[in-house]
ZAPA-705780 format. One record per residue (C-alpha): x, y, z; residue in three letters. Coordinates in pm, whole numbers, padded with zeros to 5 digits, always signed. Last residue first. Layout:
N
XYZALA/...
// end
This chain:
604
+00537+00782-01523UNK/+00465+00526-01253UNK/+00565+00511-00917UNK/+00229+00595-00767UNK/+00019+00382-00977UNK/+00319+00111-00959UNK/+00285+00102-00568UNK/-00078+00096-00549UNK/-00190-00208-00766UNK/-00494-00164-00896UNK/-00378-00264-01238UNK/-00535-00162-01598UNK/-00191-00092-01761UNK/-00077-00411-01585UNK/-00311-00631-01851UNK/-00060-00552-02132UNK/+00138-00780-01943UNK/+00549-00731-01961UNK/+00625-00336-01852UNK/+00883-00099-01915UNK/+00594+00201-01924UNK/+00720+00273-02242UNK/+00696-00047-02408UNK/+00390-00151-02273UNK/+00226+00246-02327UNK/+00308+00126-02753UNK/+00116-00203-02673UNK/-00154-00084-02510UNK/-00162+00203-02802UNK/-00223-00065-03070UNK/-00140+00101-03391UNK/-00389+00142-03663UNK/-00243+00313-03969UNK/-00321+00539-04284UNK/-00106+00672-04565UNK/-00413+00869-04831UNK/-00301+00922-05160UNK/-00484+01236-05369UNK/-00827+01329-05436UNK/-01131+01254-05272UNK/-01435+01223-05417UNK/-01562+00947-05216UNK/-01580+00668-05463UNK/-01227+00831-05533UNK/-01058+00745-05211UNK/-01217+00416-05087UNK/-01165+00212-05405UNK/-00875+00372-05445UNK/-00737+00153-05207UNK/-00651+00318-04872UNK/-00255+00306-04854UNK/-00082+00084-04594UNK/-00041+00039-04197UNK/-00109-00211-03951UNK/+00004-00272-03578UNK/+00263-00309-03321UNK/+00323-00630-03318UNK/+00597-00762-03106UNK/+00918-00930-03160UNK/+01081-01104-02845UNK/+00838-01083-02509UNK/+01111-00996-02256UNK/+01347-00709-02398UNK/+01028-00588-02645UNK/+01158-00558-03015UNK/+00927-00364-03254UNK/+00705-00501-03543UNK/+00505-00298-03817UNK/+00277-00447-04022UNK/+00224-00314-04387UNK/-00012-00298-04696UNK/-00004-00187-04978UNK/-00289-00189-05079UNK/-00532-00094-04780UNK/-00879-00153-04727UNK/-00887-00536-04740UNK/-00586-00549-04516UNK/-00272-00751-04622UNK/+00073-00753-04496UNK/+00442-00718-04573UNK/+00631-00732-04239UNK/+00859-00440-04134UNK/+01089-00390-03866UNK/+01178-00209-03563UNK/+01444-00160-03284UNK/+01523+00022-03011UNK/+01163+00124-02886UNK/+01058+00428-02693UNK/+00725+00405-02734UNK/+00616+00769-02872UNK/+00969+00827-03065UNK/+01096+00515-03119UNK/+00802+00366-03292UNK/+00637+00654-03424UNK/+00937+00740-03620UNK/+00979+00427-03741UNK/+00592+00434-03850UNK/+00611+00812-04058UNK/+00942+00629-04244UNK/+00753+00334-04345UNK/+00433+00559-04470UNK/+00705+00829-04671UNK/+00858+00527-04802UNK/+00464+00385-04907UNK/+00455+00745-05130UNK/+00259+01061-05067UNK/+00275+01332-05376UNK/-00160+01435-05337UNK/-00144+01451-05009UNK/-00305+01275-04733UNK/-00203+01168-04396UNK/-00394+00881-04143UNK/-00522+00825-03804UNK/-00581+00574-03536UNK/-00401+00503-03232UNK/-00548+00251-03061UNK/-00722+00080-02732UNK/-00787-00241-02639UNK/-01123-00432-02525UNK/-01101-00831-02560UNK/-00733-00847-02466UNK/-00424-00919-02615UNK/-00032-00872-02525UNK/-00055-01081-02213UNK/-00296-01337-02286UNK/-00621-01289-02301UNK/-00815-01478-02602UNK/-01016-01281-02835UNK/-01357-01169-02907UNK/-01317-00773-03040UNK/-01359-00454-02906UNK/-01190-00138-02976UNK/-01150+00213-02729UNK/-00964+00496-02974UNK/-00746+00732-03012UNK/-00771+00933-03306UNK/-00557+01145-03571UNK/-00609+01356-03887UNK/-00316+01512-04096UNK/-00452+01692-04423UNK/-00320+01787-04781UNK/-00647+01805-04902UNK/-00856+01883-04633UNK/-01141+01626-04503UNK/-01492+01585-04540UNK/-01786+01401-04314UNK/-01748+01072-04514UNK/-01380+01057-04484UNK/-01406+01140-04144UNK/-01640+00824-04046UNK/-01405+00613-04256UNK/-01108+00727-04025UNK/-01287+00700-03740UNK/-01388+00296-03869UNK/-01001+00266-03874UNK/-00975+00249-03472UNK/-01075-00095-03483UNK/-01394-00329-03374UNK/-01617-00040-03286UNK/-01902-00150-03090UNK/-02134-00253-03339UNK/-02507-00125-03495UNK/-02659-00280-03796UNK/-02693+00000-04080UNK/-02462-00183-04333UNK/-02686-00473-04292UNK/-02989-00294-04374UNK/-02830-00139-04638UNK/-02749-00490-04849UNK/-02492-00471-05113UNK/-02554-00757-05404UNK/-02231-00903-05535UNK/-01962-00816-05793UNK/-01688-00758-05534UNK/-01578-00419-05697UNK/-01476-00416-06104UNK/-01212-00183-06048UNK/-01090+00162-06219UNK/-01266+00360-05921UNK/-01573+00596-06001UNK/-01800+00255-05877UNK/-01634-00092-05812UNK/-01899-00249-05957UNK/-02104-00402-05655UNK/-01899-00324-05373UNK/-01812+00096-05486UNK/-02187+00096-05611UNK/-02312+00034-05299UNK/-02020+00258-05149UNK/-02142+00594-05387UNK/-02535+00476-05278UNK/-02440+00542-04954UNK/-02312+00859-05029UNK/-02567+01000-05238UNK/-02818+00879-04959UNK/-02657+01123-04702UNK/-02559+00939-04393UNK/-02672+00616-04210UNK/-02915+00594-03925UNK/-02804+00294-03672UNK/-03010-00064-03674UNK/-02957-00314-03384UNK/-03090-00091-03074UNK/-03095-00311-02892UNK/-02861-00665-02957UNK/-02542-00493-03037UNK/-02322-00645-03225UNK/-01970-00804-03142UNK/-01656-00893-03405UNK/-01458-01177-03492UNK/-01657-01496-03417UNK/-01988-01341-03480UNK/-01907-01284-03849UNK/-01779-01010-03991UNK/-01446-01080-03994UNK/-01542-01374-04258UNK/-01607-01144-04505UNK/-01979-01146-04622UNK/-02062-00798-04628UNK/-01726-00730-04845UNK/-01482-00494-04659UNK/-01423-00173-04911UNK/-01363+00057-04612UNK/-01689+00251-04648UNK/-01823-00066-04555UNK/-01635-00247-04296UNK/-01659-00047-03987UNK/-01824+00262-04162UNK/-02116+00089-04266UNK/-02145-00148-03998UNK/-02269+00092-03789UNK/-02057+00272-03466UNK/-02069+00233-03086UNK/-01771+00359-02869UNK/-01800+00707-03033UNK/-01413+00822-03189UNK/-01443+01197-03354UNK/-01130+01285-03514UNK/-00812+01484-03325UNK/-00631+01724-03634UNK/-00261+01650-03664UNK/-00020+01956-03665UNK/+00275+01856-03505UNK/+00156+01982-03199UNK/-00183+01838-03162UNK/+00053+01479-03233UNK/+00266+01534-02933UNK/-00019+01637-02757UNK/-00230+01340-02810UNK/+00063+01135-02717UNK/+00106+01262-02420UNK/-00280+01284-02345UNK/-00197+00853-02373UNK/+00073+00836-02190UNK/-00134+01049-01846UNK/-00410+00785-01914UNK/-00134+00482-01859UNK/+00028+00611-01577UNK/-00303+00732-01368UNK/-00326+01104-01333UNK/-00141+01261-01028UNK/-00242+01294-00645UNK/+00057+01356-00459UNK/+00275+01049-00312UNK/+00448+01146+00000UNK/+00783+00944+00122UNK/+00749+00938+00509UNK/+01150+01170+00575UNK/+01464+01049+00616UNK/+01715+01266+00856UNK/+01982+01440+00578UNK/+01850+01777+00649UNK/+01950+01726+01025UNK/+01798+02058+01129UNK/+01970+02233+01483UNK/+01741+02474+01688UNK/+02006+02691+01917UNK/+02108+02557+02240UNK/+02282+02813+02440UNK/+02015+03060+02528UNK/+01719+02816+02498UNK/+01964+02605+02769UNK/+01809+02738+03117UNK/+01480+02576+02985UNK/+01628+02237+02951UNK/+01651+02195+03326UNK/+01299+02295+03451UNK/+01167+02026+03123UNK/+01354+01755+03259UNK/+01228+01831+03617UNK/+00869+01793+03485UNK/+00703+02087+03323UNK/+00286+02025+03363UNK/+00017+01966+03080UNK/-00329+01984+03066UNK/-00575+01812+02763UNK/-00947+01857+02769UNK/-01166+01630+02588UNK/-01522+01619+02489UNK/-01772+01357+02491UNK/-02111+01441+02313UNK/-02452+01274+02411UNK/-02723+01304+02235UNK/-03072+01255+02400UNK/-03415+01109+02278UNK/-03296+00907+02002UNK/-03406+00595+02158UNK/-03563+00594+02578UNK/-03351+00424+02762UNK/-03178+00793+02789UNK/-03499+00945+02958UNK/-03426+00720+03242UNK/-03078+00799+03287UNK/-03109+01184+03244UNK/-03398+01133+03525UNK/-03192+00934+03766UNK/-02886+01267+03650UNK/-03171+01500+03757UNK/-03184+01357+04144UNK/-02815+01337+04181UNK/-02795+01687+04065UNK/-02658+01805+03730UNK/-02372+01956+03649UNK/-02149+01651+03574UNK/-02326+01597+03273UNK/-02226+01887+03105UNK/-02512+02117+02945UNK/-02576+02150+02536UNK/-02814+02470+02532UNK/-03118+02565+02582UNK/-03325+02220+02517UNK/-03169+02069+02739UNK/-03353+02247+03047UNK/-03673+02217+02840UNK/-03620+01797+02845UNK/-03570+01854+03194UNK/-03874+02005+03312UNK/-04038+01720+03058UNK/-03842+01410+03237UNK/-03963+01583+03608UNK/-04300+01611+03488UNK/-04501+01907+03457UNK/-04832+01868+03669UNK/-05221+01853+03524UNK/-05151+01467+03337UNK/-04964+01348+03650UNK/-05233+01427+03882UNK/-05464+01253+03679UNK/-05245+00937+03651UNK/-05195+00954+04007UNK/-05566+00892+04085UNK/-05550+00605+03834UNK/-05635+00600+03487UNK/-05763+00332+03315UNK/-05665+00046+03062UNK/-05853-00265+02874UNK/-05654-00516+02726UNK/-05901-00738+02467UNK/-06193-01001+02539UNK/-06136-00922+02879UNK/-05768-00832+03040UNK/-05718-00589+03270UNK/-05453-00261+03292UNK/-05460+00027+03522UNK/-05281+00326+03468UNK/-05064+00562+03642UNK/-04853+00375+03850UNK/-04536+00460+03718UNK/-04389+00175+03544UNK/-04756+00121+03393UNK/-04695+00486+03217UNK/-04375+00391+03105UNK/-04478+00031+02927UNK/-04819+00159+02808UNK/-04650+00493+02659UNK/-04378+00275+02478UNK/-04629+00031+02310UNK/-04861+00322+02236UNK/-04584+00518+02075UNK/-04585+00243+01724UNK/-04980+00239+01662UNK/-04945+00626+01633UNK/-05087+00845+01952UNK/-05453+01009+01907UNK/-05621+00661+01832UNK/-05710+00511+02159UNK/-05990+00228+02077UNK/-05763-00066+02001UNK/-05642-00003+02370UNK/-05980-00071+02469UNK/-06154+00214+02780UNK/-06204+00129+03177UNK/-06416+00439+03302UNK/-06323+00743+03400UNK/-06202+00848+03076UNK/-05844+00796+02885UNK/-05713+01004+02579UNK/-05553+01206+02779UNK/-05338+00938+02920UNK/-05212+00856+02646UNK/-05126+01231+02552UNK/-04895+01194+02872UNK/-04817+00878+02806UNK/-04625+00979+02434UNK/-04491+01283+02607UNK/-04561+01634+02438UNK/-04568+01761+02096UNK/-04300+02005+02084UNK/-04045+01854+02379UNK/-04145+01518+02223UNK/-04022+01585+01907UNK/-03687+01791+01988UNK/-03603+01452+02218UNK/-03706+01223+01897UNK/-03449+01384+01755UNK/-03165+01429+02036UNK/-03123+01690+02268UNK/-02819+01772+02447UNK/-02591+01578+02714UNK/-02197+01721+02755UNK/-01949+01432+02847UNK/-01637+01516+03009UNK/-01264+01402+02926UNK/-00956+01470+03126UNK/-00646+01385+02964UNK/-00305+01423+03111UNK/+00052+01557+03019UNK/+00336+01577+03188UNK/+00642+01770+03012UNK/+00992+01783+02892UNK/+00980+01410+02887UNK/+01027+01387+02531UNK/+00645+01262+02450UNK/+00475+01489+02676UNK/+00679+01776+02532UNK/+00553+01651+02142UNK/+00179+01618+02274UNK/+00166+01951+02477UNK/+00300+02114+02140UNK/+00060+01980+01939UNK/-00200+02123+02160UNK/-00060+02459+02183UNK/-00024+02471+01836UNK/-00396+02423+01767UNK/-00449+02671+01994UNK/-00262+02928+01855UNK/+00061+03071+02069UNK/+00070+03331+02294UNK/+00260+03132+02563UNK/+00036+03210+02854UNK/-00282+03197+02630UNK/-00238+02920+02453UNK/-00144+02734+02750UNK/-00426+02888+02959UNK/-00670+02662+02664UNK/-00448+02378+02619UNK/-00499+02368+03015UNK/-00230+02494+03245UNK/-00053+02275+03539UNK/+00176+02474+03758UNK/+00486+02610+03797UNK/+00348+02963+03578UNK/+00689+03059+03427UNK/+00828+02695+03403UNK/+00520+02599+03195UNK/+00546+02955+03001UNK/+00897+02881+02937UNK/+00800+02529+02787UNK/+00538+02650+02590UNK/+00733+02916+02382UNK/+00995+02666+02339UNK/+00777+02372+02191UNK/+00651+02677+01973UNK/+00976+02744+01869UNK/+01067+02413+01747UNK/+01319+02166+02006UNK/+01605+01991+01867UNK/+01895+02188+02007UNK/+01681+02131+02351UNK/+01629+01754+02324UNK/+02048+01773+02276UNK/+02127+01953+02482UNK/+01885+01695+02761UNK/+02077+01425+02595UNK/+02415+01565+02618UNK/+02354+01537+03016UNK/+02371+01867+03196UNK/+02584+01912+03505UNK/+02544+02176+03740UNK/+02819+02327+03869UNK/+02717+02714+03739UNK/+02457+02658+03406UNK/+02647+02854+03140UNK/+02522+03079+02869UNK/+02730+03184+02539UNK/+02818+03558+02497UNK/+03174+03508+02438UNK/+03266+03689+02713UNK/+03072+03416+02945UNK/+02722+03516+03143UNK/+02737+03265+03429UNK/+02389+03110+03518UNK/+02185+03042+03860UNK/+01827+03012+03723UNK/+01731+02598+03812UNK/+01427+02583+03935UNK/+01354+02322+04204UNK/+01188+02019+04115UNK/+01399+01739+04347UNK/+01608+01973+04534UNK/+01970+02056+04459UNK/+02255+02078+04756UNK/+02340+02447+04823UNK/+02742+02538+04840UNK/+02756+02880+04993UNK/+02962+03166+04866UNK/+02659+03353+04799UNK/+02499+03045+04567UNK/+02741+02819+04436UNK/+02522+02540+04294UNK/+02470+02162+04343UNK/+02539+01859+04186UNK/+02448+01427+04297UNK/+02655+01245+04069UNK/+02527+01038+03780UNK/+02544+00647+03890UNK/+02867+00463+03730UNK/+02789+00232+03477UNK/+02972-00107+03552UNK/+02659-00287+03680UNK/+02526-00189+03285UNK/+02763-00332+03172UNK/+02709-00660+03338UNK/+02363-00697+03220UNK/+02407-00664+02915UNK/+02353-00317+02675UNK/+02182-00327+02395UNK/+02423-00179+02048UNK/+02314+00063+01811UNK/+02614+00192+01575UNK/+02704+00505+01499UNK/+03132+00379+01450UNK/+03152+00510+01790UNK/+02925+00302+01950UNK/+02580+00462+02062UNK/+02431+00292+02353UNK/+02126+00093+02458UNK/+01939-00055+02828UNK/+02112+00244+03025UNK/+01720+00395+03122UNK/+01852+00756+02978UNK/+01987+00558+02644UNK/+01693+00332+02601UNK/+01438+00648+02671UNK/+01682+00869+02407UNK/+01613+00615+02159UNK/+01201+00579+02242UNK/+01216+00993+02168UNK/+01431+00938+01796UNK/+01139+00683+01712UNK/+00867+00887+01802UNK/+01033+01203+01649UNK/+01073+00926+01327UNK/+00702+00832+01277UNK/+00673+00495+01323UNK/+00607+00275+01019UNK/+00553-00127+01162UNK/+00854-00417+01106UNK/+01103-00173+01248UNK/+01437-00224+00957UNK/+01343+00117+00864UNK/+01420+00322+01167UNK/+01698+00058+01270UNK/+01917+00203+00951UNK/+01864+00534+00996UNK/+02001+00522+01358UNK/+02273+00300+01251UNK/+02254-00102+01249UNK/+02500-00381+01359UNK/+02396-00495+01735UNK/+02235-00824+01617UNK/+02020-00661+01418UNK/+01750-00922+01570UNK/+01819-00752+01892UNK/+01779-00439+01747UNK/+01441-00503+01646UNK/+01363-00657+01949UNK/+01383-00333+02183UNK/+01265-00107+01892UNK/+00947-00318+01922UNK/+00944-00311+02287UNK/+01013+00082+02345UNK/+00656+00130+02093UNK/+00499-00175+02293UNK/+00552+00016+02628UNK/+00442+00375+02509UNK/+00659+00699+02518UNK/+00600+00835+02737UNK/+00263+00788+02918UNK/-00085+01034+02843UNK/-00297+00963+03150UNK/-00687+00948+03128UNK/-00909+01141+03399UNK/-01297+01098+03369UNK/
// end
C-alpha cells in the first residue's frame, strides 16, 4: 500500500488563508503566527508562507506586513523568465530536472550560479536549512533517484532517526518528494501459539469420533467452549456428519479420516509463522485463502503494519544544492518559540516547604502533626473545660471507629485532672468540676494546629526552645472564600524564661510581611481559653479588606507549671491558606486547591 506525503496540507494553507483575511492585511509574520485560531508549529507555518508567496496569492509589504493579493495584481505579475547557461561559448536552454553544476568561483571566495536566476525564496530555504537537511539533500542529488530512510542513512551518513526527520522537513519545503509505502507483516497470535502446541480444535474432534454415529454431550477431550468452533469448521469442510435424535449426533466421513492422518494446509502454515514474523505480500495466492481463513478465527494471528518512507530531490531541491557554498545557516534568535512548562511542585505545596525552611533556618525545631489526635491534647492539656461549647458536635468532628485513643503516662494525666478540677501546681482554683478520662481519650481529627503544641509539651521541650508545625485542621464551617472545612496552619510557639507579649507582637509582624508578603497589619485583643493574653492578628488583602490571620497569646500557667515547665511560653496558630492567599496574589482560598492548568504552571 502506497500513501503520498503532500506539501504542505490544504486545510493548513486555508487556515493561514482566512486568518489573514480577517487581519485585514495588517499583521507581521509573528503577529499572524499567533492570531491562527489552532497552534502550528512555526517551520510549518514559515513553509505554508513561502507556498502563498511562490503560488502569488500573498506578499510581504515593506513595512513586514502580510497582505493577499487580488485578482488584478496578480494579472500584473510578470511570469519568471525562462534562463539558461553559458556552456563552451554556447547558450543551452534549461531542462525541466536537469542538474544545475555550472558555477563561477569569485575572488572573494563566494559561489555564483552562471545566468541562472535564483529566487530569494529558494536562498532563503537554503540559509535556513540544518546540516542534516544538507547532508540529505546532496546525497539525493548525488544518487538522482529515490532512496529509502534506510539508503538515506546510509548515503548521507547520518542516523536513522535523522534521516527520517529530515525526509519530513525536505518534503515539507519542497526540496524533496516524499512517499509512504506501508506493508503488513502476519505472526502468531495467542491462541495461534496454542493451537500450534496442542493441535486444531477439529482435528482432536475428530479423534474423539468412532465409526459409528457418537452424542456431542459425550465428546469430552476438547473444553465445552472449542466444540462450538470445531463443529462449525469441521462441517464447513465435509468432514463430519451431523443428525438430530433425541440430541445432535456426529460422524466422521471418509474425508474426515483422511484429514485426521494428513497435515493441514492451516497447520503447515501455522509452523511457517511460527519462525519468524513474514510479510504478507510473500505468500502465494493459495496461502494468503488460508491466512484469511485462519484470521476469522480470534487471537489466532497478529498482524503488524509497518511503514517505509522514500524520498526523491525535486527541481527545487537540484537548485538549492548549488547554494550550500553561498548560503550559510542563518538563526533568527528573536523567532518565538512553544512556551515549555517543566514539571515543578504545585504553588501552594512548594510555599509551604518555603516556609518550613525559613523557619529550619532560624532555628525552629519541626513537631510531630498526625491528622487524628484525642481529646486530651485538643482541649485538655490546653486548659479547655470538657463541657465548652467548642466541643460539641457543632464545632468540631469525632471519629466514629475507633472512638477511644491511649493516653500518656498516668502522672501526667492525673497533673491535667487536677489542673481542671483545682487548678493543680498553678496559683488558680481550675474549673471546679469533675474531669472525665474517657472523654479526654475520645479520638478527633485535629481541630487546630495548637493540639501539636500540647502533644510537645507533654513529650518534653528545651528551655529556651523554638518549636514549629504545619498542620492539616478540620472543623464544620461554611465555605466561603477565606474558610473551608479542612485548612491548614502554622503552629508553633517560643519559650524563655524573659519572654514578654511585645516580643509575641513583634515575632507576628514579622511573620506577616515576611512569609506573606503583607503591607499592613494590626492587632485585635482576643480571647482563647489557653492563652492570657491573648491576640488576633489582622493583615490588609487589596480585594477582601482586613483579614484574619490568626491567634496568638501566652499559655496560661495553668498549662506551663502543671507540666513542669518553667518559663513563658509565646504561642500562635496562623492560617497558612490565608498567609499562601496573600502571597500567591490570589482572592479564594479555594484556588490553592485548583485544577486549573494555567495558574499551576504560572504559579510561584
Amino acid at each position: 500500500m502506497v500513501q503520498k506525503i503532500h506539501s504542505p496540507r490544504l486545510d493548513t494553507v486555508a487556515m493561514v488563508e482566512n486568518t489573514i483575511k480577517k487581519s485585514k492585511n495588517n499583521l507581521s509574520k509573528t503577529e499572524l503566527w499567533k492570531k491562527l485560531p489552532k497552534k502550528m508549529m512555526y517551520q510549518t507555518f514559515s513553509t505554508v508562507l513561502d507556498h502563498l508567496i511562490e503560488t502569488k496569492k500573498i506578499i510581504i509589504s515593506e513595512e513586514g506586513k502580510i497582505e493577499l493579493i487580488s485578482l488584478q495584481e496578480k494579472e500584473g505579475i510578470e511570469e519568471r523568465k525562462e534562463v539558461g547557461i553559458e556552456k563552451e561559448g554556447k547558450k543551452i536552454e534549461l531542462e525541466v530536472g536537469e542538474e544545475i553544476k555550472e558555477r563561477n568561483e569569485l575572488e572573494t571566495g563566494e559561489t555564483e550560479i552562471k545566468g541562472i536566476e535564483i529566487s530569494d525564496e529558494i536562498k532563503k530555504i537554503v540559509s535556513e536549512l540544518s546540516e542534516i537537511e544538507r547532508k540529505a539533500l546532496e546525497a539525493l542529488n548525488q544518487e538522482k533517484k529515490e532512496l529509502s530512510t534506510e539508503e538515506l542513512s546510509k548515503k548521507a551518513g547520518i542516523e536513522l532517526d535523522s534521516a527520517r526527520r529530515s525526509i519530513q522537513w525536505l518534503n515539507e519545503k519542497g526540496l524533496g518528494k516524499a512517499r509512504i509505502e506501508k506493508t503488513v507483516f502476519v505472526s502468531l497470535g495467542e491462541e495461534g501459539i496454542k493451537v500450534l502446541k496442542d493441535g486444531l480444535p477439529e482435528k482432536k474432534f475428530l479423534e474423539e469420533l468412532e465409526k459409528e454415529w457418537k452424542a456431542i454431550s459425550e465428546i469430552k477431550s476438547i473444553p465445552k467452549q472449542e466444540i462450538n468452533i470445531a463443529l462449525g469448521n469441521a462441517k464447513k469442510k465435509g468432514l463430519i456428519e451431523l443428525k438430530k435424535e433425541k440430541e445432535l449426533m456426529v460422524k466422521a466421513t471418509e474425508k474426515g479420516k483422511i484429514f485426521l492422518e494428513t497435515k493441514s494446509p492451516e497447520e503447515a502454515m501455522l509452523e511457517k509463522i511460527s519462525e519468524k514474523e513474514l510479510n504478507e505480500n510473500s505468500f502465494s495466492e493459495k496461502e494468503k485463502a488460508v491466512l484469511k481463513f485462519l484470521g476469522f478465527r480470534k487471537n489466532f494471528l497478529k498482524h503488524k503494519e509497518k511503514g517505509n518512507e522514500f524520498i526523491q530531490i525535486t527541481e527545487k531541491g537540484i537548485t538549492a544544492v548549488p547554494l550550500f557554498g553561498t548560503e550559510k545557516r542563518k538563526y533568527n534568535i528573536m523567532d518565538p518559540v512553544q512556551e515549555v512548562f517543566p514539571g515543578k511542585k504545585q504553588p501552594y505545596f512548594k510555599f509551604q516547604d518555603e516556609i518550613k525552611q525559613k523557619l529550619v533556618g532560624l532555628g525552629f525545631k519541626e513537631m510531630e502533626n498526625p491528622l487524628i489526635t484525642q481529646e486530651f491534647y485538643n482541649f485538655d492539656v490546653l486548659f479547655q473545660p470538657q463541657n465548652h461549647p467548642a466541643r460539641t458536635w457543632t464545632d468540631t468532628y469525632k471519629l466514629k471507629k475507633p472512638k477511644q485513643g491511649k493516653l500518656p503516662d498516668k502522672k501526667i494525666v492525673l497533673s491535667i485532672k487536677n489542673a481542671h478540677e483545682n487548678g493543680g501546681k498553678a496559683k488558680s482554683k481550675g474549673w471546679n468540676y469533675k474531669w472525665s478520662e474517657k472523654i479526654a481519650s475520645q479520638l478527633m481529627p485535629s481541630a487546630h494546629g495548637t493540639s501539636h503544641s500540647a502533644r510537645q509539651l507533654v513529650k518534653g521541650i528545651e528551655v529556651p526552645g523554638k518549636y514549629f508545625s504545619t498542620a492539616r485542621c478540620f472543623r464544620p464551617d461554611v465555605v466561603d472564600a477565606t474558610h473551608l472545612i479542612e485548612f491548614n496552619q502554622l503552629e508553633g510557639f517560643v519559650i524563655g524564661e524573659d519572654f514578654t507579649f511585645r516580643k509575641l507582637l513583634g515575632l507576628l509582624k514579622g511573620f506577616a510581611i515576611e512569609i506573606a508578603g503583607a503591607e499592613k497589619v494590626k492587632f485585635l485583643p482576643d480571647y482563647y481559653p489557653f492563652t492570657e493574653p491573648s491576640v488576633q492578628l489582622n493583615a490588609l488583602h487589596p480585594d477582601l479588606g482586613w483579614v484574619e490571620f490568626g491567634g496568638a497569646g501566652i499559655f496560661r500557667a495553668e498549662i506551663t507549671e502543671n507540666l513542669g515547665i518553667k518559663g513563658k511560653a509565646l504561642a500562635w496558630g496562623l492560617g497558612i491558606d490565608r498567609l499562601a492567599m496573600f502571597k500567591l496574589k490570589l482572592k479564594d482560598v479555594r484556588d490553592l486547591f485548583s485544577h486549573n492548568l494555567n495558574w499551576l504552571r504560572k504559579g510561584i
